[in-house]
Phi, psi and omega in degrees: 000307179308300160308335118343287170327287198289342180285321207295273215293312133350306189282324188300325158270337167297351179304305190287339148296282163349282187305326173309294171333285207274023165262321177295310171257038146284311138016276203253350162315292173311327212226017185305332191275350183267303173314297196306301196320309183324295187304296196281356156284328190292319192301311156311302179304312193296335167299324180284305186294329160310315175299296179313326176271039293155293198276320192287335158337309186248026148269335175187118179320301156333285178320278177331317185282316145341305168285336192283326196284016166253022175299312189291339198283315173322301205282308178296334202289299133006285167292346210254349178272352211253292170317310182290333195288281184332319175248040179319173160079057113279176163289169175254121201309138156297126201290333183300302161317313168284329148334307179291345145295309186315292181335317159280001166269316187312302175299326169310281158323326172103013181293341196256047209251327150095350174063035186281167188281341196235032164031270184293348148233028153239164214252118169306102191301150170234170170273097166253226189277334204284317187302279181325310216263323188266356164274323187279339170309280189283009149311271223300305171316316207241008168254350182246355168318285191321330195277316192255110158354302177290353192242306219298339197263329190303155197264338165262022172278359185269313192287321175310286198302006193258322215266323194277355159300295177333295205300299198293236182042305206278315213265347141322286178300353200261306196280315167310304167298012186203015207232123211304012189276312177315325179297317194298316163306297180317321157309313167285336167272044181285293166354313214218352183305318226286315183305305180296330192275333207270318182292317189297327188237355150285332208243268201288335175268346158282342202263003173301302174325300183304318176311287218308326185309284203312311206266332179314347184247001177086028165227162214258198207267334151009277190305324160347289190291329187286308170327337171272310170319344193246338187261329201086126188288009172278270210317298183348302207274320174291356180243005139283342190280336180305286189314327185273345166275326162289332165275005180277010181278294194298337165271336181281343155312325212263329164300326181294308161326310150319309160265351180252007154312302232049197170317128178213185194296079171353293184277299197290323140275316193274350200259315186290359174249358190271335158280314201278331179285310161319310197283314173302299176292330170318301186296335181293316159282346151308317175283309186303318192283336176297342214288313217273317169277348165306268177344296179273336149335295167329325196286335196275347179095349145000322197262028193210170178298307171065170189222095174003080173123350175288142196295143187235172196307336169282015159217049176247074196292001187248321203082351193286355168073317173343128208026060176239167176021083176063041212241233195217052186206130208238088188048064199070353179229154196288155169221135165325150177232000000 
């Protein structure tokens, strides 16, 4: 009997997988021409806005760096309008709150790596004195807004403060990726790295991925636990192993790629196309995991108003979506709607 049982429930998340799988790609079946433009304008704005601090560089390093820390915002912004198209009709988020998870993907992933176009005349921003001076700048700015009075009432401080939330937020996540302490801590773990690296790229950058969807949709970082509950903590965890598999789509294209150019030239060929061909592929693994973060969000009932205490699709033994994600069933029992 017991064993009966545990085959009942084995068939029962593979059900619930299977449909996750085959929600996501309705998902990206239904809504592609919209996702792609999205991914692929976010991915532009961060080439382009990469490109300016790049030119603003060499008029003065500082500037160039100011502007590189808005590179991720083009691109979150992008995925979190990516979200919205799939799950309309929320409220709308403060942008900075979708950002901060973004970052940890951002960072993750190697995004800040820069895709540049030009290798060989352009310059790789780092973390230096010019860096340091434009975190500590934009800190310091956005800790004295509130204080001055005279600015704080004006119909554009809101778009300032947004834009120096970016700045610091961003030129953080750049120094936690590059700033040579971080290598050293990483050197003192050696030992055990392997442990930080397996959790850090199964665990915290998939469930980084589930925020940006959760909060890109207006709800608040709370709400979180209840949406995994509703989704179910199996499905949950298997759909980071999904997300860590999907993000491995852009490099095996660039394999593929490779055999099927075949040989060429290093400099003349591969170096003036290896940002836009990374960038391209990139995007592509962006789109398939939001379609697959999309998916369980649905699954938690995200996409619907819900009611405290309602049953979310993993405890929906009929299939029948009664009292799922906000319908008409309260803890077993119907309620007006």
């Amino acid at each position: 009997m017991a064993t009966r049982s545990r085959l009942l429930a084995v068939q029962e998340m593979a059900s619930d997988v299977l449909r996750l799988v085959r929600g996501a790609g309705g998902k990206l079946v239904g809504n592609w021409p919209t996702l792609l433009a999205l991914v692929l304008a976010g991915f532009t704005v961060k080439l382009a806005t990469l490109k300016l601090a790049l030119l603003a560089g060499a008029v003065g390093w500082a500037l160039g760096v100011a502007i590189f820390a808005f590179t991720a915002a083009g691109l979150a912004a992008a995925v979190m309008f990516m979200f919205r198209s799939l799950l309309p009709g929320q409220p709308w988020p403060k942008f900075p709150m979708v950002l901060a998870p973004f970052l940890m993907v951002y960072v993750a992933t190697d995004h800040f790596d820069g895709y540049l176009i030009d290798p060989a005349l352009e310059r790789q921003v780092t973390m230096d004195v010019s860096a340091a001076v434009v975190l500590i700048v934009a800190v310091m700015l956005r800790w004295l807004m509130p204080l001055w009075t005279a600015v704080q009432d004006r119909r554009w401080a809101g778009w300032v403060r947004t834009g120096l939330d970016i700045c610091w937020m961003s030129m953080v996540a750049f120094t936690i990726a590059s700033h040579p302490l971080s290598r050293w801590l990483a050197e003192l773990t050696h030992p055990v790295s392997w442990l930080f690296s397996a959790v850090f790229t199964v665990l915290l950058v998939p469930l980084a991925w589930l925020a940006v969807g959760v909060l890109a949709l207006g709800f608040r970082p709370l709400d979180a636990p209840e949406l995994v509950r509703r989704a179910g903590v199996p499905l949950t965890l298997i759909t980071c192993l999904l997300i860590v598999v999907v993000q491995q789509v852009p490099l095996l294209l660039w394999q593929i790629e490779r055999l099927a150019i075949g040989t060429r030239d290093p400099e003349a060929f591969w170096q003036p196309i290896t940002g836009l061909i990374g960038a391209a592929n990139s995007a592509i693994g962006v789109l398939l995991v939001v379609c697959l973060a999309a998916s369980l969000l649905i699954a938690s009932g995200a996409d619907e108003a819900g009611v405290a205490g309602q049953r979310g699709g993993a405890h929906d033994p009929y299939r029948d979506r009664f009292g799922v994600g906000g319908r008409d069933e309260e803890d077993g029992h119907l309620v007006g709607i």
